[in-house]
C-alpha positions in Angstrom: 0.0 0.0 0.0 1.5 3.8 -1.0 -0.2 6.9 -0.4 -1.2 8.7 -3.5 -2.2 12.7 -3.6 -5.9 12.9 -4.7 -5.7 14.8 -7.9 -9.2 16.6 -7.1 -10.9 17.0 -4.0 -14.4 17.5 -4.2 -17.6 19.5 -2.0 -19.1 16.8 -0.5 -15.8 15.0 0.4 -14.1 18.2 1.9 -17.6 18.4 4.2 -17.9 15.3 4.9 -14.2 14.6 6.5 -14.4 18.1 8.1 -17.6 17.2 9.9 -16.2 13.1 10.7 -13.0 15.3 12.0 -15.5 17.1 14.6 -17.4 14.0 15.5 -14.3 11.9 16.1 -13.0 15.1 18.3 -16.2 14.9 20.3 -16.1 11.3 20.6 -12.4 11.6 22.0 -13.5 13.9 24.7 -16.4 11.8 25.4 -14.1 8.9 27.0 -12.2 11.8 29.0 -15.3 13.1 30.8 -16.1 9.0 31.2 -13.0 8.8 32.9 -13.8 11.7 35.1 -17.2 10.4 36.0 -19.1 13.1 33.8 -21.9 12.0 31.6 -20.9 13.0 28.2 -24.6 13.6 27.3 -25.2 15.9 30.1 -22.4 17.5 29.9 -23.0 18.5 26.4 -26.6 19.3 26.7 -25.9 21.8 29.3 -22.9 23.4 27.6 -25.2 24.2 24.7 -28.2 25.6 26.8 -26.1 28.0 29.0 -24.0 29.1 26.1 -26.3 29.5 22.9 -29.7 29.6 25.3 -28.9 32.7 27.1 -28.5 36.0 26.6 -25.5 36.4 27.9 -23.9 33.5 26.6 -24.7 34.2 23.1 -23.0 38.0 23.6 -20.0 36.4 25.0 -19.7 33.9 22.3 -19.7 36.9 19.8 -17.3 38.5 22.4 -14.8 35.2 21.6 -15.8 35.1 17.9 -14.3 38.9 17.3 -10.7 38.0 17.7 -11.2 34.7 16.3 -13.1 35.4 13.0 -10.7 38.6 12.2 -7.5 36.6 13.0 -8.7 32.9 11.5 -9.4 34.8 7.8 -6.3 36.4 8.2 -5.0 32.8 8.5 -6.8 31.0 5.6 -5.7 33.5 3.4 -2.0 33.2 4.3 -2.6 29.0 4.5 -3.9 29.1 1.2 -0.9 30.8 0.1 1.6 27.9 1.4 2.5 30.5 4.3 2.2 28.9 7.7 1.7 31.7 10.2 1.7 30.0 13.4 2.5 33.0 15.3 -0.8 35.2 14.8 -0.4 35.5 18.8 2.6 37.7 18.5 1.2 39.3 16.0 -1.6 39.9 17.9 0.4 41.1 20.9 2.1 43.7 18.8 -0.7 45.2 17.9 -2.0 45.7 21.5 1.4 46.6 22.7 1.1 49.5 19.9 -1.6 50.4 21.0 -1.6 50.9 24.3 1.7 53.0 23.9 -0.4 55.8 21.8 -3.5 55.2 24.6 -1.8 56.1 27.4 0.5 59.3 25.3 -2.4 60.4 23.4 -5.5 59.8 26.1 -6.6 63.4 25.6 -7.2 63.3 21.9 -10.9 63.1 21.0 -12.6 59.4 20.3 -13.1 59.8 16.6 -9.3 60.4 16.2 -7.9 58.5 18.2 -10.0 55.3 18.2 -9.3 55.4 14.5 -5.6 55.8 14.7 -5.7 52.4 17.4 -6.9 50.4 14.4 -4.4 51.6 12.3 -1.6 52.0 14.2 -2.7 48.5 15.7 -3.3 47.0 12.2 0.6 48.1 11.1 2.1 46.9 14.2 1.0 43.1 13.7 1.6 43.4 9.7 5.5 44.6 10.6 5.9 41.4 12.8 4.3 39.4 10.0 6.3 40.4 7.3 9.6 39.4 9.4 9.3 35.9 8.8 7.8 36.5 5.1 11.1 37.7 4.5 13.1 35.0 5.8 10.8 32.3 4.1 11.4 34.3 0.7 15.1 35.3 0.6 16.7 32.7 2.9 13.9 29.7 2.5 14.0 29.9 6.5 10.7 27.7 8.0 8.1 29.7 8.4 6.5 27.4 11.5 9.6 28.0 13.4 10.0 31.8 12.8 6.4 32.8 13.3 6.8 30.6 16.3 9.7 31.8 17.9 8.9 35.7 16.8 5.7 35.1 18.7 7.8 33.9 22.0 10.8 36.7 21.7 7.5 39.3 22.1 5.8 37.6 24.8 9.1 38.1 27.0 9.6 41.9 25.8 5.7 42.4 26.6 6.1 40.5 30.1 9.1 42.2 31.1 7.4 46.2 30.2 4.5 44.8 32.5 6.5 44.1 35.3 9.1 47.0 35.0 8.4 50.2 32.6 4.7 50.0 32.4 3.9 48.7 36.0 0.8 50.9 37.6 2.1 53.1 40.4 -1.1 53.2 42.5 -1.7 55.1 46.0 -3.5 53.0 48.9 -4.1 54.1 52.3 -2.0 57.3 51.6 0.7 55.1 50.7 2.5 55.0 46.7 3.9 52.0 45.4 4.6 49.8 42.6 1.8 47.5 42.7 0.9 44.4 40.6 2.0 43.7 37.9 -0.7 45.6 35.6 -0.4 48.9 33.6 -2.9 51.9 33.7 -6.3 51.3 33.0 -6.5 52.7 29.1 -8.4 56.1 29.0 -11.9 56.9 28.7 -11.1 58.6 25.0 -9.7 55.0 23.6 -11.9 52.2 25.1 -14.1 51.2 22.0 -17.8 51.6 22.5 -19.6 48.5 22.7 -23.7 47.4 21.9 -25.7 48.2 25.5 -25.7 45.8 28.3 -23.0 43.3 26.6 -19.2 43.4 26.2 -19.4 43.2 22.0 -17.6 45.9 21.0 -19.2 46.8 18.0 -16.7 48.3 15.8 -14.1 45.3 15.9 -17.0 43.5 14.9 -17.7 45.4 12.1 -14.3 45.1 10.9 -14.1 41.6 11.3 -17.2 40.8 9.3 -16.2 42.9 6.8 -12.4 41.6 6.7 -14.0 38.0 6.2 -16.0 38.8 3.3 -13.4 41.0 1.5 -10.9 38.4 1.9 -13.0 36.1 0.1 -13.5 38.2 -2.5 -9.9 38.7 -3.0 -9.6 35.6 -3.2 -11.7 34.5 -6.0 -12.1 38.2 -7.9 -8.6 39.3 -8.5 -5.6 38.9 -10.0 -3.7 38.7 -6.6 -6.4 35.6 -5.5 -5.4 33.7 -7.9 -1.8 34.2 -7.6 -2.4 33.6 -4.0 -3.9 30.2 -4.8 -1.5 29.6 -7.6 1.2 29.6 -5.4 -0.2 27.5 -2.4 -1.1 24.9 -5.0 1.9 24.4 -7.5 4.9 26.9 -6.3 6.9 24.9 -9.0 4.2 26.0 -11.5 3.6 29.3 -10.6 7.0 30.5 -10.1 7.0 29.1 -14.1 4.2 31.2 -14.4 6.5 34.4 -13.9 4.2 34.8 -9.9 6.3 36.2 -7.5 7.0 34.1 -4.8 8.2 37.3 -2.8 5.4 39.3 -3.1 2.5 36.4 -2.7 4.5 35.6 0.8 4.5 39.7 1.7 1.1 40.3 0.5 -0.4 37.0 3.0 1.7 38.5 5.7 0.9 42.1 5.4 -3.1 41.3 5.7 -2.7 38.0 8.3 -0.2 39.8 10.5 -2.2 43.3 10.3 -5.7 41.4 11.7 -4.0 40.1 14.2 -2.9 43.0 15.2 -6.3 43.9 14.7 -7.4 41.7 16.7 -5.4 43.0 19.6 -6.8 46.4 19.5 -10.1 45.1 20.2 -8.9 42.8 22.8 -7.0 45.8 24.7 -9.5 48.9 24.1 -12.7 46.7 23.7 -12.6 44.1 26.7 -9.5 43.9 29.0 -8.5 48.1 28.9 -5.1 47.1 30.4 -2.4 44.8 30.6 -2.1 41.9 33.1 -0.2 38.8 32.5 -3.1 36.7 31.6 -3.7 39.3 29.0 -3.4 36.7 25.9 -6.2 34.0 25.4 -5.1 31.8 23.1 -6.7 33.3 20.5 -3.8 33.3 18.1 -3.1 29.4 18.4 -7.6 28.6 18.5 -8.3 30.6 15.2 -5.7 27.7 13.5 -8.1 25.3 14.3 -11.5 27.6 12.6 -9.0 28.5 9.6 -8.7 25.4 8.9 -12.4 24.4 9.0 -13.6 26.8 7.2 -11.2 27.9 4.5 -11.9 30.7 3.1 -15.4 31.3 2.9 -16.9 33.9 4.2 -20.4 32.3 6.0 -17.8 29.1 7.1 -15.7 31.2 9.0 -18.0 33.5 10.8 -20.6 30.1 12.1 -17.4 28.4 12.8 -15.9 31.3 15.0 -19.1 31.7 16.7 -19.7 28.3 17.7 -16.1 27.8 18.4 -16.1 31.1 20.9 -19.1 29.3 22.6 -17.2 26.4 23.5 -14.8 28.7 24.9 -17.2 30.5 26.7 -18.7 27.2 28.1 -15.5 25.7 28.9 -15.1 28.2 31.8 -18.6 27.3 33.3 -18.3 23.5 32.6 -15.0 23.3 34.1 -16.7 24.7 37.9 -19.7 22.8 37.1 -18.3 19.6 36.8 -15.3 20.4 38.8 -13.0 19.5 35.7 -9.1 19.9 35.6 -8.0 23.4 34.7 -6.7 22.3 31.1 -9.4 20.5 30.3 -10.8 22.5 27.3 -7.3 23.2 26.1 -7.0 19.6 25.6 -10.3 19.4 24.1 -9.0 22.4 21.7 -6.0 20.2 21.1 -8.2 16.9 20.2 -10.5 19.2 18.0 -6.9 20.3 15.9 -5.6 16.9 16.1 -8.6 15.6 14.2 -8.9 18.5 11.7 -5.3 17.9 11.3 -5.4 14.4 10.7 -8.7 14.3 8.7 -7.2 16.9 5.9 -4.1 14.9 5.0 -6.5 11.9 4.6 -8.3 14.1 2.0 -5.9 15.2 0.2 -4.0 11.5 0.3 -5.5 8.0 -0.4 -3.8 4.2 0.0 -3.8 2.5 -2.8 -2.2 -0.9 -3.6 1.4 -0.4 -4.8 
């Protein structure tokens, strides 16, 4: 028996593995909760109900779908391009970190400059540490799993070490000044991002987001630079033949996945957490890998998949008091969810056959 690359790869075969992928993913957590004495029925029943049967939960899980949906159609499009950006997290730090740097100079500068400026400043930030390992994949064939990895890591450490030193709070209790926790300033009034009444969705990070999936589709499947995109991610021997530059494909996927990340982290900082803690990053960067590669590039995928996917991580937080669960339990139940995806696209795109 060899495996053989499937020549074409059709609708109802690129469905039906992606939903088997799921199932399989569920079925794998099943036996975990068995092993911790939780009904796997139950347990999944009431995840639904107090996520998508609430109010609340369902504004939450468009809370978690924001950063998700911007970054994970930032990431289909580079994917599609042969570009594996594994280090959207970084990129989504650097955007924040941006950000909060013109916040806390610029505070007194009216709303509708400023908040304008945070997306854009926010949006160049996480393109520039995007393009760093574009580079290195163009000129110097350097891997790009490794670079957007380790890029990702080297500003994690920066960002941890301005928390705890240059951008610590100094806060007065009891008549008494001091360092404090390990926390900046709460953002000002002027750049926190206005959000829809009585939930957390901040509305104009939503906006963007929606719009960012549906005009990366577009580009996509409309242009000249689409199909170079998807020229190059399908046959780079071909397309470089072609006279496509190799160069410019990697810096264009960089330039839009590394600038929604950062995005992404201008929402996250002005929107929800308005400062900087340690546990500031969620994961987001690493999750939206999993929903990019679900729902490729299209538009009405990506946005269903993000939402249901930010509901689980909503519910993850109530199941795990509920049923008294171990802290990573939905981490390893995001892991199971890749590792299936993962698994159930090379089976698509291979078949055994007898040698």
């Amino acid at each position: 028996m060899k495996l053989v690359k499937r020549v074409g790869i059709s609708r109802r075969l690129l469905v039906g593995v992606r939903i088997l992928s799921i199932v399989i993913a569920f079925a794998l957590a099943s036996l975990l909760l068995l092993l911790h004495e939780v009904n796997p029925v139950d347990f999944y029943v009431s995840l639904l109900f107090n996520v998508f049967g609430t109010r609340v939960g369902v504004a939450e899980s468009v809370v978690r779908m924001i950063p998700l949906l911007l970054i994970s159609s930032g990431l289909a499009l580079s994917f599609r391009a042969g570009f594996w950006n594994i280090g959207a997290e970084g990129q989504l730090l650097a955007g924040a970190m941006i950000g909060y740097l013109i916040a806390s100079n610029f505070g007194d500068s009216p709303s509708y400059v400023l908040i304008p400026s945070l997306f854009i400043f926010g949006y160049l930030a996480g393109a520039a540490w995007g393009i760093i390992p574009a580079l290195l994949k163009a000129k110097l064939n350097v891997n790009d799993v490794i670079s957007t990895l380790m890029l990702y890591y080297i500003l994690h450490w920066i960002f941890q070490h301005m928390i705890h030193g240059p951008w610590k709070a100094v806060e007065t209790v009891g008549g008494l000044t001091y360092g404090g926790f390990a926390h900046t300033q709460v953002l000002p009034e002027n750049s926190q991002l206005p959000v829809i009444p009585g939930t957390r969705v901040h509305w104009p990070t939503l906006m963007i987001a929606l719009a960012s999936a549906i005009l990366l589709y577009l580009l996509l499947r409309r242009t000249t630079w689409g199909f170079e995109i998807r020229a190059l991610g399908g046959n780079p021997d071909a397309s470089r033949a072609a006279g496509i530059s190799r160069v410019k494909v990697l810096l264009l996927v960089a330039l839009i996945s590394g600038g929604l990340s950062g995005t992404a982290g201008i929402g996250e900082l002005c929107g929800i957490q308005k400062r900087f803690t340690p546990g500031f990053l969620s994961g987001y960067g690493f999750s939206a890998i999993i929903t990019a590669w679900l729902s490729g590039s299209n538009p009405v995928n990506l946005i269903i998949s993000n939402f249901l996917y930010g509901g689980l991580l909503v519910g993850g937080s109530y199941a795990m008091i509920s049923y008294k669960l171990p802290l990573g339990f939905i981490n390893m139940f995001n892991g199971l969810i890749l590792l299936s995806v993962l698994a159930g696209e090379f089976l698509m795109r291979y078949e055994l056959r007898r040698g």
